[in-house]
N, C-alpha and C positions, 0 to 999 in steps of 0.2 A: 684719674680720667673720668671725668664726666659725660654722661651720655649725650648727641647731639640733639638741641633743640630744635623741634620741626615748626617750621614757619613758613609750608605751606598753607595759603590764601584760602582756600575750602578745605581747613585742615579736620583731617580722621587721625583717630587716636587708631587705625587701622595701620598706619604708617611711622606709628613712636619704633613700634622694633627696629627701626633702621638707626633711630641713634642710639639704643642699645647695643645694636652690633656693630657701628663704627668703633665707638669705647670697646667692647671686645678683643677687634681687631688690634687696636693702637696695643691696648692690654697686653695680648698676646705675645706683639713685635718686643714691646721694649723686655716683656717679663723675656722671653726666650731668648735674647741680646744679655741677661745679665741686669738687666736695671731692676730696684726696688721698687717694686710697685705696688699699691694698698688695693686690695680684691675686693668686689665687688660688696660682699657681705659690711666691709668694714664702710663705704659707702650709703650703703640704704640704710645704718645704724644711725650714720650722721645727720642722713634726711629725715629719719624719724626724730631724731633729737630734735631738731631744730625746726620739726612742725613742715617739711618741707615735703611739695607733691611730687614724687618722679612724673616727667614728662612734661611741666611746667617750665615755661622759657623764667630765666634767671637773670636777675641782675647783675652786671659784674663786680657789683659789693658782697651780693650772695655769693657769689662763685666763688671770689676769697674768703669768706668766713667759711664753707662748706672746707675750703682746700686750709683754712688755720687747723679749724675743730678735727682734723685728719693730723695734720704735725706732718704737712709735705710741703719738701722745698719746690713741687712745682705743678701747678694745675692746668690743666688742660682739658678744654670744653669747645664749642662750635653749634653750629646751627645749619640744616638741610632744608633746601628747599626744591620740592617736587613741582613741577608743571604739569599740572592734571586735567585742566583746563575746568570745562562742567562738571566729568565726571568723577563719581564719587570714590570711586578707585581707579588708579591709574593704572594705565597697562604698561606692562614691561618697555615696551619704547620711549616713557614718557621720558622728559630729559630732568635729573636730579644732579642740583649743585650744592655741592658739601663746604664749610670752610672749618676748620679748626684752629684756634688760638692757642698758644701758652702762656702763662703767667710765673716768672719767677716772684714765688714769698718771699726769699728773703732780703732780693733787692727791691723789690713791689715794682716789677719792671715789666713789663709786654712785649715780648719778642714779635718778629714776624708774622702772620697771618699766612696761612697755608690754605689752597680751595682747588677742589677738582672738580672737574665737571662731567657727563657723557648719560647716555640712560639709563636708564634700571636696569636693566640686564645686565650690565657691567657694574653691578655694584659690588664684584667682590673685587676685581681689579684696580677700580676705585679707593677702595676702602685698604687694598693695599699698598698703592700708591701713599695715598693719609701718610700712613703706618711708618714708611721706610720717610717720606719727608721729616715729621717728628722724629722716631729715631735717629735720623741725623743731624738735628736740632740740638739735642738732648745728650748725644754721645757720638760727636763726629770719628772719634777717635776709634769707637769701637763697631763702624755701624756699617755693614760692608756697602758694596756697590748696590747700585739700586739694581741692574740686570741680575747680582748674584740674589741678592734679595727679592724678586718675581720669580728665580727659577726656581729657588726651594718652596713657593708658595702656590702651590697649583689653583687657576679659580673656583672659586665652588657655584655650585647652584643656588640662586637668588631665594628659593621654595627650600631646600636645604638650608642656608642661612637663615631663614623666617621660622623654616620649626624648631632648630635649635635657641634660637634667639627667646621665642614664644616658650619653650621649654625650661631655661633658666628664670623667667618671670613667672610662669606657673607658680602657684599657692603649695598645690597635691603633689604626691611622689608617684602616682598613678597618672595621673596627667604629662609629668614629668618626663618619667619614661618611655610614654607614647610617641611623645613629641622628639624626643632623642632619638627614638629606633627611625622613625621617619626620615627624620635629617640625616641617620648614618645612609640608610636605606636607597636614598635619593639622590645619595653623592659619595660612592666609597673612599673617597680619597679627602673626605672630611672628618678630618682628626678627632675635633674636641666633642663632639657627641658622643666619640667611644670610648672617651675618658669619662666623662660622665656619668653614660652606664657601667663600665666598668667600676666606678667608685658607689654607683647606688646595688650593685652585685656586691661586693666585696661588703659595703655594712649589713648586708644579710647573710653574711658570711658563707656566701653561691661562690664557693672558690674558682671551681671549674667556669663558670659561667663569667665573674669578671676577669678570670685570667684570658680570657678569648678575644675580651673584649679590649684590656689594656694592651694586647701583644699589638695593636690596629693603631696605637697612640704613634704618629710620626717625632723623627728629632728634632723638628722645627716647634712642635708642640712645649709651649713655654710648662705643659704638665708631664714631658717626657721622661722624667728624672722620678716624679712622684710617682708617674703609672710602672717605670718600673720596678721602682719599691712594694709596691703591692702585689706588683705581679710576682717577685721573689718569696713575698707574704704567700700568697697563694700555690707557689710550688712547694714551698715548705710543709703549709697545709696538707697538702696533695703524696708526701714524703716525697716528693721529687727536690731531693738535697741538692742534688748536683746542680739543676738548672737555679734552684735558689739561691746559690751561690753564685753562682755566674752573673744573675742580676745584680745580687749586691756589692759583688767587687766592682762591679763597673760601674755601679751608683755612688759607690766610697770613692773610685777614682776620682770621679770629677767633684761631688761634694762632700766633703769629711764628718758626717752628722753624728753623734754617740747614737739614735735608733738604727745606722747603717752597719756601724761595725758590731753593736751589739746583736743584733739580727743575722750577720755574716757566721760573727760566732757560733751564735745558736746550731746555725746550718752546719757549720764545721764539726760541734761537738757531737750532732748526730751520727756524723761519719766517724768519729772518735779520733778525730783528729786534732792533734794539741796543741794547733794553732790556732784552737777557738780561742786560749788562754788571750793569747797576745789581743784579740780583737775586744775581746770583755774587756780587758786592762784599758784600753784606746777609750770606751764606752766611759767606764769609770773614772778616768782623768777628765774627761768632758765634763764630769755631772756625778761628783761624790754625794749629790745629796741625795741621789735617788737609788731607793734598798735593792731591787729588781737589777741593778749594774755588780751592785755587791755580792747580791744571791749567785747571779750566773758565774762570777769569778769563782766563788767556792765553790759551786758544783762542779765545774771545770778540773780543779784543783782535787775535788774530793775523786772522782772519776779515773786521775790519774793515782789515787794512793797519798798523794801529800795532806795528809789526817788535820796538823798543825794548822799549814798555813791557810786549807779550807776551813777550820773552825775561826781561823781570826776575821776571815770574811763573812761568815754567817752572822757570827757576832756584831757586828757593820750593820747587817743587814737589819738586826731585830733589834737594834739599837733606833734606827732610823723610824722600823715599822712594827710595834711590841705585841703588834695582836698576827702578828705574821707566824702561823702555826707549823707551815712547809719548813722555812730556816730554821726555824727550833729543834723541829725533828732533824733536819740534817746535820745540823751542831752537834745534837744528841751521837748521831752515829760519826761522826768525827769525832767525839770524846770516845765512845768504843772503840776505833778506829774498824768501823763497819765499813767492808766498799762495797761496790754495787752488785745487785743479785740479779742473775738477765731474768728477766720475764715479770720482774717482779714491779708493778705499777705505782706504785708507792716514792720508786726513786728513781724509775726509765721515764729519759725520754721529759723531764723537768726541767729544760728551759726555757727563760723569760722571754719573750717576743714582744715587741714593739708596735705598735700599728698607724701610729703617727708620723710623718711626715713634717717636721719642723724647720725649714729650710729660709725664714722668713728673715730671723737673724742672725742667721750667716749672711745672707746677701746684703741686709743694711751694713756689717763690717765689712763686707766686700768694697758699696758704696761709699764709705767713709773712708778707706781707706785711698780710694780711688780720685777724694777729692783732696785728701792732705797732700798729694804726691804734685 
């Protein structure tokens, strides 16, 4: 999804944020629908590649080499245009008419043409209008009613959608932030600003502080699933096991990820409950190549007394990762057949956690498999 190109007649680069937030928008709809969608980052990598200005109207030759150099079966881009008349900012009544296109690559075909119209003021109703038309372009099968699709979409404020808009284009992480508390500030029923601090909390590891903020992520939020993984992150942190689990099973329910159930484990095994085993295993069938899925199996295993089968996991582990000093030692005390001593820091309280959220290639098998059918 391409941002829309502004072609209004006295145009201000005051007014690019609105085709950044139409793309959002669309963004959002299809990512929280289940469709594979390439993020924003993966985007401005390709315009830098290709020497290209964000905010610059495009050719429809650029459009498809932008949407080749990506490896998507389908682009989508448009162009807004505001009625401002002389002045240099338009005021909220001005009348703004959006249209957006899709492009199938791989039949190099051009679907329908999509355009809304009405004022500024109503550009989030607008813009979810957009949203649900393409989504049911793109996935009729899966794309509910347009009424049920408005009702879970409550409008936000125009000034709210501009600071957050304005805040994902910021450079700084101080600008950043500013611009996000604004926008949550200004519209509490606007989701994605509190994902965003929420995740700029969480890489400063302010557990308290982004768990506040993730618990505010709505389930229409195509980042619902990832804020609650963090959020389970940050209960864990917090020793609140119980609530960490509660997040993660219901993250595991609907996506099956090896950081979900390896994460689930971890929480369980703090309760010393030995159904972490089973979750570590799940993890490790995912992704044998990674020592940290190895590790937490043995430590599981070592916890419970089974000496044996925890050394042939460690062993896994330092195979994988040879300067890895922790599995050495726990090997060590599995060939003693050493179990754990409470209080003692060295072997409480050691395991692996995850903090990534990888859910990008599950959803392309999702989509693949969805087209083989």
């Amino acid at each position: 999804m391409l941002p829309l190109f502004n072609l209004e007649e006295n145009k201000s680069s005051n007014l690019d944020w609105i085709g950044e937030s139409v793309a959002e928008t669309i963004h959002e709809a299809l990512g929280s629908s289940g469709l594979l969608v390439l993020s924003r980052e993966d985007r401005e990598e390709v315009y830098h590649r290709l020497s290209l200005r964000t905010g610059v109207v495009l050719t429809k030759a650029s459009v498809m080499k932008i949407g080749e150099a990506l490896d998507a079966g389908q682009v989508i881009f448009g162009e807004l245009r505001v009625a401002s008349g002389d002045q240099p900012t338009p005021d909220l009544k001005a009348d703004l008419r959006m249209v957006v296109h899709v492009i199938d690559l791989k039949k190099l075909r051009e679907g329908p043409e999509f355009s809304v119209e009405g004022p500024l003021d109503s550009l989030s109703q607008l813009e979810t209008k957009l949203a649900w038309l393409v989504l049911h372009r793109l996935a009729p099968d899966n794309a509910p009613s347009e009424e049920a699709f408005v009702r879970d979409r409550a409008p936000v404020r125009v000034d709210a959608m501009e600071n957050y808009v304005r805040g994902l284009m910021a450079p700084g992480e101080d600008q950043k932030i500013k611009l996000f508390t604004q926008a949550a500030r200004l519209d509490e029923h606007f989701s994605q600003p509190n994902f965003q601090l929420g995740r700029i909390a969480f890489a400063k590891k302010d557990y308290k502080t982004a768990g506040l903020w993730l618990a505010k992520v709505t389930k229409s939020d195509s980042h619902f699933l990832e804020a609650a993984f963090l959020r389970g992150i940050c209960k864990y942190y917090q020793n609140d096991f119980d609530g960490a689990i509660d997040q993660f099973r219901m993250v595991a329910g609907e996506i099956p990820l090896n950081e979900v159930y390896n994460d689930l484990g971890a929480a369980l095994s703090r309760k010393n409950d030995t159904s972490a085993t089973e979750n570590f295993n799940k993890a490790l069938e995912g992704d044998e190549a990674d020592p940290d899925y190895w590790f937490n199996v043995g430590y599981s295993l070592w916890k419970q007394g089974k000496f044996a089968l925890a050394a042939a996991n460690f062993r896994s582990a330092v195979e994988r990762a040879p300067g890895d000093q922790e599995a050495t030692t726990m090997l060590g005390y599995c060939l003693k057949s050493e179990g754990p001593r409470a209080g003692d820091p060295r072997s409480e309280g050691r395991e692996r956690i995850k903090t990534t959220f990888e859910d990008s290639a599950f959803r392309q098998l999702q989509a693949e498999l969805r087209k083989s059918r």
